[in-house]
Backbone as XML, in Angstrom:
<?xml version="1.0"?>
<chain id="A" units="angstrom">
  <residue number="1" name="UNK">
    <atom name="N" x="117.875" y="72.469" z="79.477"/>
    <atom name="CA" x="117.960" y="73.824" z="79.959"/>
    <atom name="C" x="116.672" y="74.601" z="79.621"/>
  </residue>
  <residue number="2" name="UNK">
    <atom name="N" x="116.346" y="74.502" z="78.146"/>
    <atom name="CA" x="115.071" y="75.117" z="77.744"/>
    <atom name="C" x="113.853" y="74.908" z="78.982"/>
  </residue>
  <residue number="3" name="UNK">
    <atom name="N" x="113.541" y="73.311" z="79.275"/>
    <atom name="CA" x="112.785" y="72.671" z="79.795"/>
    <atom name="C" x="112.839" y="73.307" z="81.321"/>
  </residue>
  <residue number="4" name="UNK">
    <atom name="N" x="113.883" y="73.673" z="81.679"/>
    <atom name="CA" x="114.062" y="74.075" z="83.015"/>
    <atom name="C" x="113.425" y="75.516" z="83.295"/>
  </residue>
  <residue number="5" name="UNK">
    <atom name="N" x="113.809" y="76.837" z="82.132"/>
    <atom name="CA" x="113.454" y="78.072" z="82.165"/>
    <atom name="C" x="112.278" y="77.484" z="81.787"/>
  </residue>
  <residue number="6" name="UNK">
    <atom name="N" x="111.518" y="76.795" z="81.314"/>
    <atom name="CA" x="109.950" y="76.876" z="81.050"/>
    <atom name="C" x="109.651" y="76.622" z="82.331"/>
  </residue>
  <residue number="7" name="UNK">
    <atom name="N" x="109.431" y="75.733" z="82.809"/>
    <atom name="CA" x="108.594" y="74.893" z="84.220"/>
    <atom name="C" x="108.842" y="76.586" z="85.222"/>
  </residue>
  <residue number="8" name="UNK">
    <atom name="N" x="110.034" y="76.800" z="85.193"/>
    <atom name="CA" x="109.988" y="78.326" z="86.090"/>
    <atom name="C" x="109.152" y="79.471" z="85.843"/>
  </residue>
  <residue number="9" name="UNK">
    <atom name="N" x="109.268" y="79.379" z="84.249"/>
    <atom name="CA" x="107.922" y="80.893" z="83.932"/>
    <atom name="C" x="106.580" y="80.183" z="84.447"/>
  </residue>
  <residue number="10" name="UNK">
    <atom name="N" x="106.559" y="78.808" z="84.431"/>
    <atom name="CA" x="105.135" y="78.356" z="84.535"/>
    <atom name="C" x="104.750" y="78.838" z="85.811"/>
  </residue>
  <residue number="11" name="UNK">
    <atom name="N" x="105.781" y="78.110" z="86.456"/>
    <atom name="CA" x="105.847" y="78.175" z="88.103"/>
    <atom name="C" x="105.238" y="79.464" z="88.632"/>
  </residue>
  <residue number="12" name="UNK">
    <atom name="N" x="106.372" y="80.752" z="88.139"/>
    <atom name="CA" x="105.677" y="82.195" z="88.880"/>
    <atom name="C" x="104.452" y="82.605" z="87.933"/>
  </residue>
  <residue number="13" name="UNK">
    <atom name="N" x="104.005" y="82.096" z="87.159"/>
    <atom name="CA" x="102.644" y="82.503" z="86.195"/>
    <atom name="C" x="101.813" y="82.242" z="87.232"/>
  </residue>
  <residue number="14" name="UNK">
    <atom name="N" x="101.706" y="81.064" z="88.202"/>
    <atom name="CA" x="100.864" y="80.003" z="88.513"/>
    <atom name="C" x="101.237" y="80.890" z="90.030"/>
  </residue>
  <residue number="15" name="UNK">
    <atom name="N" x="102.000" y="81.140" z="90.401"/>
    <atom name="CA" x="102.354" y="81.626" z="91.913"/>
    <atom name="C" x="101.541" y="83.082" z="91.906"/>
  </residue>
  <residue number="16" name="UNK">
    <atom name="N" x="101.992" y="84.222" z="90.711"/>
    <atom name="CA" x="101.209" y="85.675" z="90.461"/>
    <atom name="C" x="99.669" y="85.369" z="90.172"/>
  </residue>
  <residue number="17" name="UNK">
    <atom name="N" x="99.459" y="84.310" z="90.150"/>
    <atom name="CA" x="97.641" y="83.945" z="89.355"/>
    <atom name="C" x="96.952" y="83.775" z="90.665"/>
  </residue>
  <residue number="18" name="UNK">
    <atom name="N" x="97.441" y="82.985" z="91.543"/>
    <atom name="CA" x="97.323" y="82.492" z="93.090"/>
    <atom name="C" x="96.848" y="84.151" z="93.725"/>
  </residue>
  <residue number="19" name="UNK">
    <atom name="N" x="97.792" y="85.121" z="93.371"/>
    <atom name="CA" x="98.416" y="86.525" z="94.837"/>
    <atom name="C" x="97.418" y="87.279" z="93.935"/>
  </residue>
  <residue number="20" name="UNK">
    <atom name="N" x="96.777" y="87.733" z="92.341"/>
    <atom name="CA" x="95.835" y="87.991" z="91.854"/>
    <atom name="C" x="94.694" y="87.618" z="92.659"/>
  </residue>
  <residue number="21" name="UNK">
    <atom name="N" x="94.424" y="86.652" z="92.423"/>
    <atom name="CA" x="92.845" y="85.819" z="93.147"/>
    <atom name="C" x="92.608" y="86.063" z="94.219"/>
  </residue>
  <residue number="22" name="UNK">
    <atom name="N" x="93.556" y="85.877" z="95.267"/>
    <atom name="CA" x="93.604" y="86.137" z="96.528"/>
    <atom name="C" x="93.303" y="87.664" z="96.756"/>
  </residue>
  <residue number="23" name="UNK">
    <atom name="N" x="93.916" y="88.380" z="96.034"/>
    <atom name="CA" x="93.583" y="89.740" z="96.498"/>
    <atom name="C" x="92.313" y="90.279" z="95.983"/>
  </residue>
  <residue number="24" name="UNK">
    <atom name="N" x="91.780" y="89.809" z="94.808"/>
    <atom name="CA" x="90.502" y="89.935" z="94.188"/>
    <atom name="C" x="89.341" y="89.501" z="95.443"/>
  </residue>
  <residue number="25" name="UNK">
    <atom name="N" x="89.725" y="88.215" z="96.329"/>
    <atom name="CA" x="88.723" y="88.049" z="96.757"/>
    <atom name="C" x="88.896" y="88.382" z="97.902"/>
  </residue>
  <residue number="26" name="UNK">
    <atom name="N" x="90.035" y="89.081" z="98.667"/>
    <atom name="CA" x="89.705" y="90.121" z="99.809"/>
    <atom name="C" x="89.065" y="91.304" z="99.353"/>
  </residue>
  <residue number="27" name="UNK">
    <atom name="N" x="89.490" y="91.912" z="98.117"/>
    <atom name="CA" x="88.120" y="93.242" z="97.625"/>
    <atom name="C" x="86.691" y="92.933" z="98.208"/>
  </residue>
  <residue number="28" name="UNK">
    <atom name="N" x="85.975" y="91.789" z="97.345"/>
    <atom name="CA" x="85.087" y="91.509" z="97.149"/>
    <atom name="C" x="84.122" y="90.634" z="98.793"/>
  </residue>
  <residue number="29" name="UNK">
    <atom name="N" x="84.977" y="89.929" z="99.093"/>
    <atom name="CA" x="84.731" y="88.834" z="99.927"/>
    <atom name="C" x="83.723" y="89.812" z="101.223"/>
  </residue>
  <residue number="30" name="UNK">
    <atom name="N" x="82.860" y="89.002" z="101.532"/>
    <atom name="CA" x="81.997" y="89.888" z="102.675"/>
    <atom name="C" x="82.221" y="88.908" z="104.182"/>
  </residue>
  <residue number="31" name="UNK">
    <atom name="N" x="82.505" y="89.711" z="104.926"/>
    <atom name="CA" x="83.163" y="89.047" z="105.943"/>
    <atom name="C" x="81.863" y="88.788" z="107.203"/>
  </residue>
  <residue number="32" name="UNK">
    <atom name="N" x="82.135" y="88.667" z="108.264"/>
    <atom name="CA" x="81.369" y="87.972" z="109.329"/>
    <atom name="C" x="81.883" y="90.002" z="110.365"/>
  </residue>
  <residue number="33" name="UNK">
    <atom name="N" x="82.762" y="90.193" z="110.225"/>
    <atom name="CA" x="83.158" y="91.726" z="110.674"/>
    <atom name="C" x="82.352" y="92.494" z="110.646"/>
  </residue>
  <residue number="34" name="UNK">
    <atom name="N" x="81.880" y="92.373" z="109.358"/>
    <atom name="CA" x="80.806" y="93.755" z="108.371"/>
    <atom name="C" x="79.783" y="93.564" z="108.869"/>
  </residue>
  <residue number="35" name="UNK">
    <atom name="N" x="79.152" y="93.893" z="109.907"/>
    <atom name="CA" x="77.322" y="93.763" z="110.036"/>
    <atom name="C" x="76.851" y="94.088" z="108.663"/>
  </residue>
  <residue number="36" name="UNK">
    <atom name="N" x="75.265" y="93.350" z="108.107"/>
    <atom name="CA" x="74.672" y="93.771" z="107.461"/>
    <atom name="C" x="73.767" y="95.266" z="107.894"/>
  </residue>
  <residue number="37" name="UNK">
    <atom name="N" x="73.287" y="95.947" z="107.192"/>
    <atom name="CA" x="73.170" y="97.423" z="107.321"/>
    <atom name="C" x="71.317" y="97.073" z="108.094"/>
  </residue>
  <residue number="38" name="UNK">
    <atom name="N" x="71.390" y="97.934" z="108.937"/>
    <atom name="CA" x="70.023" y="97.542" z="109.802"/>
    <atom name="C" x="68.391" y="97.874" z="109.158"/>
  </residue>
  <residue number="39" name="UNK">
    <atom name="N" x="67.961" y="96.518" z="108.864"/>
    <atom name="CA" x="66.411" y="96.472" z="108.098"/>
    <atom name="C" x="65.083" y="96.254" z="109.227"/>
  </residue>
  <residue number="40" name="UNK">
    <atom name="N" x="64.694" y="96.347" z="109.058"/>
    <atom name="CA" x="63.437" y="95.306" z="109.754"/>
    <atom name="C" x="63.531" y="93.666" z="109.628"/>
  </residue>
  <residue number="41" name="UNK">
    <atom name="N" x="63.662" y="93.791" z="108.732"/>
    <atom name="CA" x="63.767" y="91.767" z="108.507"/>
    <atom name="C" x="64.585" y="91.621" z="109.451"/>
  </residue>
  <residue number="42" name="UNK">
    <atom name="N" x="66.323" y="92.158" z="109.725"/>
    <atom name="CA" x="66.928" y="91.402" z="110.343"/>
    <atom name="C" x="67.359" y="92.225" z="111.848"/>
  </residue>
  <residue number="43" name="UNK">
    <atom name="N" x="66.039" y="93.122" z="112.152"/>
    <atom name="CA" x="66.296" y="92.860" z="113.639"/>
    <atom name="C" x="66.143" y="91.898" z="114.547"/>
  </residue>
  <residue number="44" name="UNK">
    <atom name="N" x="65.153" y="90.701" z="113.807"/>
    <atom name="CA" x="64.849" y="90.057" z="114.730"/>
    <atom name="C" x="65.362" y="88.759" z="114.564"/>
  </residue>
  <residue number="45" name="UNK">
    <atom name="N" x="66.357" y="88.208" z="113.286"/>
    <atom name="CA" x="66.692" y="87.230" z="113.091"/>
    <atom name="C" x="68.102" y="87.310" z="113.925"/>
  </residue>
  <residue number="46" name="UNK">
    <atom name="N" x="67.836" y="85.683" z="114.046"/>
    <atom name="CA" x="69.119" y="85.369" z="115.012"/>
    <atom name="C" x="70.611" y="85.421" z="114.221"/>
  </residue>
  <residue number="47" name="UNK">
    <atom name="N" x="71.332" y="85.484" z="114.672"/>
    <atom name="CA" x="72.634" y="84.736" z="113.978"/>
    <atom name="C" x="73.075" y="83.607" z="113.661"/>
  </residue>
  <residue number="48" name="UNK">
    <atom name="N" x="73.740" y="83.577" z="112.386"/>
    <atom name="CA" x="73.815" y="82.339" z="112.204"/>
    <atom name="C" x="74.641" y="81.122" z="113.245"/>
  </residue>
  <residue number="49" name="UNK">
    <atom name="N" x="74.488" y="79.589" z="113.210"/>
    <atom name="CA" x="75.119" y="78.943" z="114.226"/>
    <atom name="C" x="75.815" y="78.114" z="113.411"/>
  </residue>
  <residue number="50" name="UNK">
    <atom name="N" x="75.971" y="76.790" z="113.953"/>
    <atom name="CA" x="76.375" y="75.666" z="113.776"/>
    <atom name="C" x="75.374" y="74.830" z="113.035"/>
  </residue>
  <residue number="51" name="UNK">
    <atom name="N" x="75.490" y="74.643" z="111.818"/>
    <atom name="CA" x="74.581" y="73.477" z="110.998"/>
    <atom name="C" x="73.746" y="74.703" z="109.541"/>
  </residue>
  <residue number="52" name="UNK">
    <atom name="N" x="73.886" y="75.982" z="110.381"/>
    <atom name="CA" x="72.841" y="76.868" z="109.772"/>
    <atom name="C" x="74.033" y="76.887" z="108.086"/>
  </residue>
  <residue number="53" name="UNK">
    <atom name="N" x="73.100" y="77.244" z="107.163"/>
    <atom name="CA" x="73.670" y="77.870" z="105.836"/>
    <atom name="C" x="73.351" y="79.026" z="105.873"/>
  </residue>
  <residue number="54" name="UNK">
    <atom name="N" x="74.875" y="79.540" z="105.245"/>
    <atom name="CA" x="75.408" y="81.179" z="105.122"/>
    <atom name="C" x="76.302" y="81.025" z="103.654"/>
  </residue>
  <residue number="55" name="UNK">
    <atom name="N" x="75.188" y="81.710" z="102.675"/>
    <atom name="CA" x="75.683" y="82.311" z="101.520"/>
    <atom name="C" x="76.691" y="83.456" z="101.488"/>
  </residue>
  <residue number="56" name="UNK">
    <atom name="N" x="77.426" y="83.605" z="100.628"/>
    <atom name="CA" x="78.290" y="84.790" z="100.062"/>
    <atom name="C" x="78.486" y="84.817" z="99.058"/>
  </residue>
  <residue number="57" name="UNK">
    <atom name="N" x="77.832" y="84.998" z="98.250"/>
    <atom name="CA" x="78.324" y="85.097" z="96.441"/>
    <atom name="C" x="77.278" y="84.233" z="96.068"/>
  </residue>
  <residue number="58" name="UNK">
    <atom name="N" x="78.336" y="83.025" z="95.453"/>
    <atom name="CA" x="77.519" y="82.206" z="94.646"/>
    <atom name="C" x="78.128" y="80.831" z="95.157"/>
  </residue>
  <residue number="59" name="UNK">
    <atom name="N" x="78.724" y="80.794" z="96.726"/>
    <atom name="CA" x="78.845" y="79.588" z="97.127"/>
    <atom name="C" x="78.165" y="79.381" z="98.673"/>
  </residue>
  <residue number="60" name="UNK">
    <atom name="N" x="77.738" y="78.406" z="99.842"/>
    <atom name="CA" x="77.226" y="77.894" z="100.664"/>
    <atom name="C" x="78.095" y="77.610" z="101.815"/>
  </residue>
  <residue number="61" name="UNK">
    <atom name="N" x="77.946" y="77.834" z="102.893"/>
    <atom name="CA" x="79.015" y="77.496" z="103.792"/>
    <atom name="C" x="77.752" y="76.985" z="104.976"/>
  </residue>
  <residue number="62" name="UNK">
    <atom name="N" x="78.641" y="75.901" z="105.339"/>
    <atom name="CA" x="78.101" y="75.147" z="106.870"/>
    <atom name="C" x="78.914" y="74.452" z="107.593"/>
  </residue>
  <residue number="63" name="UNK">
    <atom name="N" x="78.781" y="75.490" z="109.063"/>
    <atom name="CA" x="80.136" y="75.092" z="109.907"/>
    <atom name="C" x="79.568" y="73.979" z="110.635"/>
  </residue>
  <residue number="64" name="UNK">
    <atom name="N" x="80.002" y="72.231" z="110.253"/>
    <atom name="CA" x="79.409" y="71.649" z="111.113"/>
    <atom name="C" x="79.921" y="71.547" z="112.564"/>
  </residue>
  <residue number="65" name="UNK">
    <atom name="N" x="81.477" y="72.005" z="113.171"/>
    <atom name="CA" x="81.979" y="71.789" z="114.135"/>
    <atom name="C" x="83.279" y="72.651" z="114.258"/>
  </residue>
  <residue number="66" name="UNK">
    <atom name="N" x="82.921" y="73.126" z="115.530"/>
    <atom name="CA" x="83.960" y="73.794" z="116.716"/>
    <atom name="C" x="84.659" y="73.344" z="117.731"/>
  </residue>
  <residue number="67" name="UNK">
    <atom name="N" x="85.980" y="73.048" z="117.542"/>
    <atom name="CA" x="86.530" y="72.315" z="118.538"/>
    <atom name="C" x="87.500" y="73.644" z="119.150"/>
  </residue>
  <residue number="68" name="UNK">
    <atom name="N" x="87.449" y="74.337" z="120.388"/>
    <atom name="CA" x="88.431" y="75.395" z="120.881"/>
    <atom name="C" x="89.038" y="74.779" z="121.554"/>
  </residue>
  <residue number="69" name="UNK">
    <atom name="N" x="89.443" y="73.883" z="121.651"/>
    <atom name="CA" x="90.539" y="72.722" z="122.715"/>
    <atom name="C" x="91.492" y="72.710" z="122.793"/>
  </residue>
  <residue number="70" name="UNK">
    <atom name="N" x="92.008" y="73.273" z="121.532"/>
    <atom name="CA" x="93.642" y="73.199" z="121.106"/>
    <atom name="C" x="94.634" y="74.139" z="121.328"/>
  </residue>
  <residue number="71" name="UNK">
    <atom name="N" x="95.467" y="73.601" z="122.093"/>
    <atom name="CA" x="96.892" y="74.730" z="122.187"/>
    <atom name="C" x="97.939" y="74.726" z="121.470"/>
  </residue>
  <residue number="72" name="UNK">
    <atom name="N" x="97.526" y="73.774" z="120.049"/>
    <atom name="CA" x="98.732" y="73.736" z="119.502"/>
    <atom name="C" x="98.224" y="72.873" z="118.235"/>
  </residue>
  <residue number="73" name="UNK">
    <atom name="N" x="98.391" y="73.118" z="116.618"/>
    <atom name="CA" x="98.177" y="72.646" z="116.061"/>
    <atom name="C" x="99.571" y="72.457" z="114.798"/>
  </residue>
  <residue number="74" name="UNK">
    <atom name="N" x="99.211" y="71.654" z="113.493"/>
    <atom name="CA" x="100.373" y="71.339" z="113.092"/>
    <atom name="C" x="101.510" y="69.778" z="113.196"/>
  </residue>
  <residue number="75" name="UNK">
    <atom name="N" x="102.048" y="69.278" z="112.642"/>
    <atom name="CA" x="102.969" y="68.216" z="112.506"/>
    <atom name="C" x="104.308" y="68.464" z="112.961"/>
  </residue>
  <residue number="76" name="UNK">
    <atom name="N" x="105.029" y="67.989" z="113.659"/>
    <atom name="CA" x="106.287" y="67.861" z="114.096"/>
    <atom name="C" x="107.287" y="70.007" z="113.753"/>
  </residue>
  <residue number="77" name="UNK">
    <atom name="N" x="107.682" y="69.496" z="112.662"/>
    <atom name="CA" x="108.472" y="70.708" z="112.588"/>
    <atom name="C" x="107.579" y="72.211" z="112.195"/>
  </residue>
  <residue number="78" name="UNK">
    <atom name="N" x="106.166" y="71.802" z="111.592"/>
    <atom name="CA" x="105.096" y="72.857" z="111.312"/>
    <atom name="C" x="104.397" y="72.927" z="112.446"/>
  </residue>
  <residue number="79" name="UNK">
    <atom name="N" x="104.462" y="73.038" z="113.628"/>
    <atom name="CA" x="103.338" y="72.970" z="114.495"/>
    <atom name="C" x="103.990" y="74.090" z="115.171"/>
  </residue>
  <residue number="80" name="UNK">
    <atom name="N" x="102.500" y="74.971" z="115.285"/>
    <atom name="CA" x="102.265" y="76.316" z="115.989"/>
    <atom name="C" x="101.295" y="75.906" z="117.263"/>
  </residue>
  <residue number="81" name="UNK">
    <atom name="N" x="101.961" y="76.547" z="118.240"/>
    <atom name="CA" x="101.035" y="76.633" z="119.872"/>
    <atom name="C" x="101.015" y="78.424" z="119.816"/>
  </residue>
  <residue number="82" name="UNK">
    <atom name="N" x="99.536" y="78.062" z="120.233"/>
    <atom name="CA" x="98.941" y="79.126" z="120.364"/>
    <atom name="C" x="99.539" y="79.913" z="121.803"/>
  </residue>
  <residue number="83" name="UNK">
    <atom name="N" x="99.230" y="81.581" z="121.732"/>
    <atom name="CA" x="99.596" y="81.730" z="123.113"/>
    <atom name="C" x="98.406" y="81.815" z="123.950"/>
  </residue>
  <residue number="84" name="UNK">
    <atom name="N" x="97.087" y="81.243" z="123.164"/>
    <atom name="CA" x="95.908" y="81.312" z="124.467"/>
    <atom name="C" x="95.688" y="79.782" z="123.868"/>
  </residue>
  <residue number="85" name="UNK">
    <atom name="N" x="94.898" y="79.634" z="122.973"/>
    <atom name="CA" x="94.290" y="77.988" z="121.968"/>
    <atom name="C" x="93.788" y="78.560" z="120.759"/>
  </residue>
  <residue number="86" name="UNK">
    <atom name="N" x="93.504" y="77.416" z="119.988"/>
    <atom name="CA" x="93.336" y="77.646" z="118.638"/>
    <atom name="C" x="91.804" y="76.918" z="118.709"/>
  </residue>
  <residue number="87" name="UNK">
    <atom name="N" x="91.393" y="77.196" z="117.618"/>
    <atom name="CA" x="89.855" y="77.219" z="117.289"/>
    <atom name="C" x="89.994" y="76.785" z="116.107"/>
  </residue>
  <residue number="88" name="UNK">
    <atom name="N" x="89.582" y="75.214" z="116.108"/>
    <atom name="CA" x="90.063" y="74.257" z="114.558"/>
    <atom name="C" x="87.868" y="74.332" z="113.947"/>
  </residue>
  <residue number="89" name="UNK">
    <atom name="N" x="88.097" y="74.769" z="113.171"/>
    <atom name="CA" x="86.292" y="74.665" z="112.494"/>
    <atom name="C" x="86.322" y="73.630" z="111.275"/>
  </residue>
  <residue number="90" name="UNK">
    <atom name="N" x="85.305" y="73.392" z="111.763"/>
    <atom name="CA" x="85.287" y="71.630" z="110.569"/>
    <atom name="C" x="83.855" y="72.521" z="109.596"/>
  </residue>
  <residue number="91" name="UNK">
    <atom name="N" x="84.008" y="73.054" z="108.510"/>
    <atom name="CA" x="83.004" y="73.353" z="107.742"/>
    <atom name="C" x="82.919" y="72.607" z="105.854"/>
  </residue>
  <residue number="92" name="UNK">
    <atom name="N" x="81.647" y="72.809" z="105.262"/>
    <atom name="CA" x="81.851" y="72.689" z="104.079"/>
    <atom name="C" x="81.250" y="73.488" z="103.195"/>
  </residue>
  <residue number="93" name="UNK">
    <atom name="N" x="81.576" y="73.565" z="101.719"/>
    <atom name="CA" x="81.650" y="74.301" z="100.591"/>
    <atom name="C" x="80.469" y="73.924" z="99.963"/>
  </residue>
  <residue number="94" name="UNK">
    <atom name="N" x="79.737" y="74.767" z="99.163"/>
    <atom name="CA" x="79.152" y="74.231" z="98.060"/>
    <atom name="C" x="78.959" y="75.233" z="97.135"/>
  </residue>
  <residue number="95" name="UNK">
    <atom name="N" x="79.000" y="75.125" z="95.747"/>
    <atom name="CA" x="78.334" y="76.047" z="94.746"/>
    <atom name="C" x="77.183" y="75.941" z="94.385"/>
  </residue>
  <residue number="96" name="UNK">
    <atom name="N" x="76.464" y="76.707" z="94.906"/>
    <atom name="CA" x="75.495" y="77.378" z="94.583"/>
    <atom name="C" x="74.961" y="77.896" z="93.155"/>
  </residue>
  <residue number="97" name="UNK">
    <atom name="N" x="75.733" y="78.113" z="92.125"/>
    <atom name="CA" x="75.843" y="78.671" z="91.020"/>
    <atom name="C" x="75.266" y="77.919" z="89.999"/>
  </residue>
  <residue number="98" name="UNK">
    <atom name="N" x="74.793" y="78.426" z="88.835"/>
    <atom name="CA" x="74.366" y="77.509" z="87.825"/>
    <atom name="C" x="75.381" y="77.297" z="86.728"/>
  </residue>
  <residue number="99" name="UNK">
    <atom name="N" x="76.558" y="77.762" z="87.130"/>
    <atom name="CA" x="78.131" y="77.336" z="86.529"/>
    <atom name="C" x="79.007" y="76.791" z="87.499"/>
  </residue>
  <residue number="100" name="UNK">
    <atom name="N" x="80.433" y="76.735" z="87.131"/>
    <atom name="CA" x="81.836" y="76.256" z="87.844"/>
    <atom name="C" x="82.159" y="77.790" z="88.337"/>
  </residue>
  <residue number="101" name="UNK">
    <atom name="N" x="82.584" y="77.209" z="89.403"/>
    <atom name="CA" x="82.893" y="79.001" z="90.015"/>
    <atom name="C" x="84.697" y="78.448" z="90.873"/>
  </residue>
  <residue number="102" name="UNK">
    <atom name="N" x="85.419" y="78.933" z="91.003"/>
    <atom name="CA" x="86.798" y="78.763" z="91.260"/>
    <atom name="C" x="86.436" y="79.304" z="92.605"/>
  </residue>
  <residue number="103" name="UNK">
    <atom name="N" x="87.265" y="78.460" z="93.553"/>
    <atom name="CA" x="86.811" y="78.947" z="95.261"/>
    <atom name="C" x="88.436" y="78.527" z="95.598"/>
  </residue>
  <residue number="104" name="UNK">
    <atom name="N" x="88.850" y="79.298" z="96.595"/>
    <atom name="CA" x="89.786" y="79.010" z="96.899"/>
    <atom name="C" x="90.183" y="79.397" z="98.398"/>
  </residue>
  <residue number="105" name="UNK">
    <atom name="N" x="90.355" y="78.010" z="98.982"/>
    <atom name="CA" x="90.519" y="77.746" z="100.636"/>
    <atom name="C" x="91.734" y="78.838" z="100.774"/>
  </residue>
  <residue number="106" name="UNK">
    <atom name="N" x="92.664" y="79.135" z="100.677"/>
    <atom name="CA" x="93.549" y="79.508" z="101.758"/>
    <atom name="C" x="93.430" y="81.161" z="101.590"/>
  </residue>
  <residue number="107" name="UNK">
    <atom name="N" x="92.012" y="81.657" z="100.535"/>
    <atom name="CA" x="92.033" y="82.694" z="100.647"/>
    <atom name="C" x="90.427" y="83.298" z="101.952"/>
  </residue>
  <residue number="108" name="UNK">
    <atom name="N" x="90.519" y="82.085" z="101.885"/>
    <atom name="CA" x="89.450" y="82.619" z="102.989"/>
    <atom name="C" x="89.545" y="82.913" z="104.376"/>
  </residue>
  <residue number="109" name="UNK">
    <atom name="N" x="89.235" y="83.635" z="104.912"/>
    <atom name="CA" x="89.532" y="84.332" z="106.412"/>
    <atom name="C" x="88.410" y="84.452" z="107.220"/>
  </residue>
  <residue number="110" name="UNK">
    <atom name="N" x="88.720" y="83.990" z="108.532"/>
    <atom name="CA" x="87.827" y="84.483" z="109.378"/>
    <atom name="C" x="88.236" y="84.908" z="110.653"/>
  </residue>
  <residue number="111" name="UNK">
    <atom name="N" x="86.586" y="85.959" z="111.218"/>
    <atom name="CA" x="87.498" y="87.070" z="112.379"/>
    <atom name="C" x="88.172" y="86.634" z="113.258"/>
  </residue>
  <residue number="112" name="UNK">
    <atom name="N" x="89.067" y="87.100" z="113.982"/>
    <atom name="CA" x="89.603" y="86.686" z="115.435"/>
    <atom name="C" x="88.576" y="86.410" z="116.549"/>
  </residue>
  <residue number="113" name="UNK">
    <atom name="N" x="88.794" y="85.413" z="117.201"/>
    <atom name="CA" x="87.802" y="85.320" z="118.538"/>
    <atom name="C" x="88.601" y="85.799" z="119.657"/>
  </residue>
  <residue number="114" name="UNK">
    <atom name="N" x="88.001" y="86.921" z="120.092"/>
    <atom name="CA" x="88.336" y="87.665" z="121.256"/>
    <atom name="C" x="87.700" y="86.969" z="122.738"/>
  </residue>
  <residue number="115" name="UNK">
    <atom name="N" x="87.131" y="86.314" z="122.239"/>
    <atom name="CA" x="86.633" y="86.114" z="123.745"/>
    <atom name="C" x="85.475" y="84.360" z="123.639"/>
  </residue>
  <residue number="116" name="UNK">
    <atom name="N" x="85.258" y="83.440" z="124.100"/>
    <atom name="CA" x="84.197" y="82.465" z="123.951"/>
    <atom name="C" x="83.807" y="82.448" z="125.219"/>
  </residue>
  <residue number="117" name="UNK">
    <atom name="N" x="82.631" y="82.599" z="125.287"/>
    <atom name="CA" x="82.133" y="82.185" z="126.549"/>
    <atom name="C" x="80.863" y="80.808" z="126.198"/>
  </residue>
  <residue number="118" name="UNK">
    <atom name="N" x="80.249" y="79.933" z="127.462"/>
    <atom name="CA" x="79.752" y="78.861" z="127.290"/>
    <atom name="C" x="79.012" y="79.093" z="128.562"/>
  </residue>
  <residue number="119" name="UNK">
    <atom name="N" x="77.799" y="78.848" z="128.552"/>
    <atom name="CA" x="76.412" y="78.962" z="128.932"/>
    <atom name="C" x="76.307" y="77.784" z="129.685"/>
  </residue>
  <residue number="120" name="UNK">
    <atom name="N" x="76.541" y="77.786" z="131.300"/>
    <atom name="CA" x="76.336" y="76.273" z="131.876"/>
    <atom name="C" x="74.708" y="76.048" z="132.268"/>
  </residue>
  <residue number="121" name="UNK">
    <atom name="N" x="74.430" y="74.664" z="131.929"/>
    <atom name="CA" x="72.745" y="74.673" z="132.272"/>
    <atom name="C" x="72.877" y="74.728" z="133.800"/>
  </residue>
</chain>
């Protein structure tokens, strides 16, 4: 019984530590939304793409791939269809930091795509 009420305090310690973090790093987190504030340097730089590195903090992000193909993603009883398609991004992580820095995937967000258009040659 003891053993049982423990694993449970652990449990919501570990669940409130999760909804902490998460909300810490929507404060903080700088989004793709936020234009940076207008300099000279970056009137003329492009935006970032596919392959390019994009810092935020003290970690590295590179989206190697965009697949917008999908109308439906998910396994049997978890699978969500989109009501237009979904936009699956294949990217990766790195720290940057000259320590361990705690990163955490499901708090990260990115904007809605309102619209894709594609450039025929």
């Amino acid at each position: 019984m003891i053993a049982l009420v423990v694993s449970g305090v652990v449990l919501f310690a570990l669940f409130t530590a999760g909804i902490v973090a998460e909300r810490a790093s929507r404060d903080t987190a700088v989004t793709a939304v936020d234009p940076p504030a207008e300099t000279e340097t970056n009137k003329t730089k492009r935006p970032s793409g596919i392959g390019d590195p994009v810092r935020d903090g003290k970690f590295e992000f590179v989206v190697s791939h965009v697949d917008c193909s999908r109308a439906g993603v998910g396994i049997e009883h978890l699978r969500r269809t989109a009501q237009g398609r979904y936009c699956v991004v294949t990217q990766s992580v790195r720290n940057i930091a000259d320590e361990p820095k705690y990163f955490l995937g499901l708090a990260q967000k990115a904007p809605p795509v309102l619209e894709l258009t594609r450039s025929e040659p």
